[in-house]
N, C-alpha and C positions, 0 to 999 in steps of 0.2 A: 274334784275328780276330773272334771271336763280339762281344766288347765292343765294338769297332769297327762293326760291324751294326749294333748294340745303339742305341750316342749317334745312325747315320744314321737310325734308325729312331723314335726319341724327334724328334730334330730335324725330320723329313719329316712324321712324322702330326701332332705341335704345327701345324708352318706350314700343311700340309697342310688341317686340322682349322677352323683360325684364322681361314684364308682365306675357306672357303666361308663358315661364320658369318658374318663380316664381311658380304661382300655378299650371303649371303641374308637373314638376319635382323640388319640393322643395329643397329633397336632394343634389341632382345634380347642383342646383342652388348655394345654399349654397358654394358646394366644387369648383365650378368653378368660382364663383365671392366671395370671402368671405369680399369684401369692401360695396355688398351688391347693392342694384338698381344701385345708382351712376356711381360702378364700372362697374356695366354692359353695363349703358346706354351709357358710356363714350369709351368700347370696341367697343360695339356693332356699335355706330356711325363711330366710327374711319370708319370698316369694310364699312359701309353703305357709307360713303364717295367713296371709290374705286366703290364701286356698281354704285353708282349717274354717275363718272367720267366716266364709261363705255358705261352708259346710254348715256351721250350728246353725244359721238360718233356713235352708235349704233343704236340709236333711228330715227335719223332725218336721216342717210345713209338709213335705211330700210322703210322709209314712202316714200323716193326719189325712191327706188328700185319696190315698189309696185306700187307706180301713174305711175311710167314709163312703167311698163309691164300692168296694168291694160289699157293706152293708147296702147300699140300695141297689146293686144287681139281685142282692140275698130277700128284695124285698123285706125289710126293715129299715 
């Protein structure tokens, strides 16, 4: 299930990412991807992967860190 998140998550921010580029900074797009969307989406995911990896450690430690201090403000 995670790993499945995981490729819709890599695949959304590439295209996601790709996109804006494209039409805001055409230019800049051009010279930094010249393989064109593909190559970007294919950077960009790479990149988003590390992102993701960070997430499953980061994410569930800090929901654990919040319930836990949200219970001892609650005095419990």
């Amino acid at each position: 299930m995670v790993e499945e998140a995981e490729e819709q998550y890599k695949i959304g921010y590439g295209m996601g990412v790709c996109l804006y580029l494209k039409q805001a900074f055409p230019e800049d797009f051009q010279r930094l991807f010249p393989g064109g969307e593909a190559e970007c989406v294919q950077k960009l995911g790479t990149a988003a992967d590390a992102y993701f990896d960070m997430w499953k450690v980061k994410y569930p430690r800090g929901v654990a860190k919040k319930a836990l201090a949200t219970l001892a403000a609650a005095g419990q």
